[in-house]
C-alpha positions in Angstrom: -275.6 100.5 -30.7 -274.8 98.4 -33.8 -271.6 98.8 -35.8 -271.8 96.9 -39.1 -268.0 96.2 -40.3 -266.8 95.1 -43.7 -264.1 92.4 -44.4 -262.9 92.0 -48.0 -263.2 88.2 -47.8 -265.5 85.4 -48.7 -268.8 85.4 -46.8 -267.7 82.0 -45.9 -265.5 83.7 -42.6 -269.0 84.7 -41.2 -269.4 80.9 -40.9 -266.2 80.5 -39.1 -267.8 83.1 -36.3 -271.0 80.7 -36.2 -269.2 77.7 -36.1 -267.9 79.0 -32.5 -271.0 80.1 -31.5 -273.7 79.5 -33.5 -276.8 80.5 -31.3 -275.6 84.3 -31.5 -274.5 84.5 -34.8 -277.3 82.3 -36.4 -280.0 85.4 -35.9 -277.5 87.2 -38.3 -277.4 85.2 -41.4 -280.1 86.2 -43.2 -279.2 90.1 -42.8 -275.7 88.9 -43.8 -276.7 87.0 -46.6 -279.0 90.1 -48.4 -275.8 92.3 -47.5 -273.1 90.4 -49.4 -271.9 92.5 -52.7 -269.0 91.7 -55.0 -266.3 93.9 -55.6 -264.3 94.6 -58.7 -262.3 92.2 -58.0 -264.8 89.4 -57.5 -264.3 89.1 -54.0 -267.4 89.2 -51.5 -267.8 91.8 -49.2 -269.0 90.1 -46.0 -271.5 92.6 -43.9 -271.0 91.7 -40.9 -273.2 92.5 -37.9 -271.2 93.6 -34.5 -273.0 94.4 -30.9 -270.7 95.7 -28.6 -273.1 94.5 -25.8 -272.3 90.7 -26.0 -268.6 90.1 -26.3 -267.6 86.7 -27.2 -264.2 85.5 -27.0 -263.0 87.0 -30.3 -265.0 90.3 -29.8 -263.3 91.1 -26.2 -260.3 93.5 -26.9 -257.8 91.8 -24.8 -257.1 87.8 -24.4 -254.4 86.7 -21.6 -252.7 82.7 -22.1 -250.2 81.8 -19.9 -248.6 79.0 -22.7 -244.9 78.2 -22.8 -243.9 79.1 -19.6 -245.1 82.6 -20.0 -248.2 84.9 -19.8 -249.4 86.1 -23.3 -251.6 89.7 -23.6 -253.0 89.4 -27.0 -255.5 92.4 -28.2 -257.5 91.5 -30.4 -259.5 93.8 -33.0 -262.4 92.0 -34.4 -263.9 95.1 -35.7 -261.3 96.1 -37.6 -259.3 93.5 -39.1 -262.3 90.9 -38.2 -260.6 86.7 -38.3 -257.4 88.0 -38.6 -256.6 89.3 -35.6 -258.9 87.0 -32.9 -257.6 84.3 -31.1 -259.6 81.1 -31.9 -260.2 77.5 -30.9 -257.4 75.6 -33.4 -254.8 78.4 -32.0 -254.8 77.3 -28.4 -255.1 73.6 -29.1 -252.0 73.8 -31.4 -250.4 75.6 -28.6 -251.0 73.1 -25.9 -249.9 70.4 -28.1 -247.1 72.1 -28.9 -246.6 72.2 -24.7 -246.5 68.6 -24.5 -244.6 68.0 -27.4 -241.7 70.9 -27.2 -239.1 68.6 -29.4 -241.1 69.3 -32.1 -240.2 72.9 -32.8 -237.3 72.9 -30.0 -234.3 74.8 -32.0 -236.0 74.1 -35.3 -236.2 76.9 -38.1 -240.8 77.5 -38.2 -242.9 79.4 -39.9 -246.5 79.9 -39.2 -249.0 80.5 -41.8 -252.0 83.3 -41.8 -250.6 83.9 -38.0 -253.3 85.9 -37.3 -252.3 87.4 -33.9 -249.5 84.8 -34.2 -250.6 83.7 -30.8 -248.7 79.7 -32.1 -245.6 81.3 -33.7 -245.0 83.2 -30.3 -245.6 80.3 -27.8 -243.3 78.0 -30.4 -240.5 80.3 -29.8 -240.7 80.2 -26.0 -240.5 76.7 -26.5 -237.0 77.2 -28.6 -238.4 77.4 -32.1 -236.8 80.1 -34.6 -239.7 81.5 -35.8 -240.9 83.0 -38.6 -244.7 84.3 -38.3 -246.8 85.3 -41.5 -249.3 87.4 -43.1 -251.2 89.2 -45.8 -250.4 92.9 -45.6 -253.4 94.0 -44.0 -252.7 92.2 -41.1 -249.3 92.4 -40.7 -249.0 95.9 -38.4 -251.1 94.0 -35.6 -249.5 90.7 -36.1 -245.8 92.4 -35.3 -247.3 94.7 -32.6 -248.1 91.4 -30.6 -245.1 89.8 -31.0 -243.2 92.9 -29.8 -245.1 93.0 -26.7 -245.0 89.6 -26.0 -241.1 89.1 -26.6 -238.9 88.4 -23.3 -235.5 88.0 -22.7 -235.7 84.2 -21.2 -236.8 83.0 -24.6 -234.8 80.3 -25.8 -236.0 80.6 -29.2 -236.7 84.0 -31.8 -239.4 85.2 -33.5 -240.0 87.6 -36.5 -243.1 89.1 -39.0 -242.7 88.7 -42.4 -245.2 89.3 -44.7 -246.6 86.1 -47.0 -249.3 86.1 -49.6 -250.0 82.6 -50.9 -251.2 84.0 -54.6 -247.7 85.5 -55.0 -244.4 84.6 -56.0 -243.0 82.5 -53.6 -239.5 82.0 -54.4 -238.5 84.4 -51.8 -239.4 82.7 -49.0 -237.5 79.1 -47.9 -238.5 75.9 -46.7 -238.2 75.2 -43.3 -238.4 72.3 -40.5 -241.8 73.1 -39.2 -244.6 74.5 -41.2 -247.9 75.5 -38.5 -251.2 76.5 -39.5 -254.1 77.1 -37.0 -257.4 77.0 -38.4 -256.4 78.2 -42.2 -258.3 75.6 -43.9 -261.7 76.9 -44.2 -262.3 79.5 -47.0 -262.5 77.1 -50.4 -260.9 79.6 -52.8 -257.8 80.0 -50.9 -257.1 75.5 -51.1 -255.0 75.8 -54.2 -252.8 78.5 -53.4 -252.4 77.5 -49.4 -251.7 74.5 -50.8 -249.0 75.5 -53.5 -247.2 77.5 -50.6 -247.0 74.2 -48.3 -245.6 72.7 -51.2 -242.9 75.4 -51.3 -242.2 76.1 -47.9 -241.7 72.0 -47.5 -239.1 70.0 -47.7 -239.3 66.7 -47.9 -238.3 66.4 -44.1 -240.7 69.0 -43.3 -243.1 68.1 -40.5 -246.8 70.3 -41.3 -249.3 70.5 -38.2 -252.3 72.0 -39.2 -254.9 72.5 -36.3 -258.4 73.2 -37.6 -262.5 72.4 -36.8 -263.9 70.4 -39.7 -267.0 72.3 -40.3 -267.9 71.4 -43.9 -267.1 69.1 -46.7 -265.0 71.4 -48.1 -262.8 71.3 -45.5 -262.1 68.0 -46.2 -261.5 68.3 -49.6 -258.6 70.2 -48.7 -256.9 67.3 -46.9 -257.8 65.5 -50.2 -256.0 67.7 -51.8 -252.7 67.9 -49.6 -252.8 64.0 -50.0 -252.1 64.5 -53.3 -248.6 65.6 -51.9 -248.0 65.0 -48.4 -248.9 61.9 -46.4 -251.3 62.9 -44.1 -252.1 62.0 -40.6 -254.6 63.0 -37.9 -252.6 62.8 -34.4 -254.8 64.8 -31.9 -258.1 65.6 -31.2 -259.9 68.2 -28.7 -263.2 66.7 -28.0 -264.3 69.9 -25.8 -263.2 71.9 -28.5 -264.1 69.6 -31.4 -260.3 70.7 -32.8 -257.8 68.2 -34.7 -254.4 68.3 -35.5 -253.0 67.0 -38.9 -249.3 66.0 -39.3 -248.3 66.0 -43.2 -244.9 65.0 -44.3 -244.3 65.4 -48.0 -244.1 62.2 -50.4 -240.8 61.4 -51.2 -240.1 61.4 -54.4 -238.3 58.1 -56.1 -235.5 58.5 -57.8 
């Protein structure tokens, strides 16, 4: 049986799927590609094909992680809320560098951007992170149903949802130590305003790890683009996964 879902984003997030496995999804792009409309708004409406009869990672309805010292239930729903609520490649990575490097986010005030599941923002509080996780509205029942049901009473950190919309007004939210971002660097029209809310959320002290697979130029472009404010750094990389990790600490500005 074949359920055909709609996601109000940029046809560019049925990449994303193909980019993790490309022989499935592949047979789909052309169907895909006739089915794209614009809204009102502008914004593609990405048709995207679903078989319940092959699940891949992000189609199963439950993942389990046992990251930070704990085991981690995430249920995902793909057919609802489609990338934002799957676990993906750039998540785990950043969460087992985050393992080996717990200083990093160890009593530090964090916030995760597009959390998705918020898979990083929960296994940064077990490792003693204060942790703010964040989302568009859409997402942001599923996002605070998994970190309810993932909370325990050892943690030596916190953890709350707040909603975040980089195209609004920013000036209620405030910087922090840690900025993380697991693979939120791949749809083009979002580079200006992800990257005006890094700017805000960033001190000059801030320390930005942004896990992501390079699929296209544009991708790229975005690191361009961060350079023009943050000093940028690549400090990891997952061969198996074909994953990196960026650092980006913000230019200081001379007085």
């Amino acid at each position: 049986m074949l359920h055909v879902k709609f996601y109000c984003l940029s046809l560019t997030l049925y990449n994303i799927v193909a980019g993790e496995d490309s022989s499935y999804c592949n047979k789909f792009t052309n169907d895909c590609h006739a089915m794209e409309h614009q809204t009102e708004s502008g914004t593609a409406l990405a048709v995207v094909p679903y078989t319940e009869g092959r699940l891949l990672p992000h189609h199963r309805p439950t993942r389990d992680f046992h990251l930070g010292g704990h085991d981690i239930h995430i249920q995902q729903d793909w057919g609802t809320l489609g990338v934002a609520a799957v676990v993906w490649d750039a998540a785990i990575v950043l969460c087992e560098y985050l393992e080996l490097h717990p200083e990093v986010v160890g009593q530090k005030q964090v916030v995760e951007l597009g959390a998705g599941t918020g898979l990083v923002g929960i296994v940064a509080s077990y490792l003693g992170g204060h942790v703010t996780v964040t989302e568009r509205r859409e997402a942001m029942a599923n996002l605070r149903k998994m970190v309810d049901s993932n909370t325990v009473d050892s943690c030596p950190g916190s953890i709350t949802a707040k909603e975040l919309d980089w195209t609004t007004d920013l000036s209620p939210h405030p910087q922090y130590d840690v900025i993380l971002g697991a693979d939120i660097v791949y749809i083009e029209d979002t580079f200006q305003a992800l990257l005006r809310t890094l700017v805000h959320t960033a001190r000059e002290d801030t320390v930005v790890l942004l896990s992501c697979r390079i699929r296209y130029d544009r991708d790229l472009h975005f690191l361009t683009l961060l350079e023009s404010h943050f000093v940028v750094d690549q400090i990891h990389y997952d061969k198996s996964r074909d994953i990196k990790i960026f650092s980006a600490k913000k230019i200081k500005i001379k007085t």
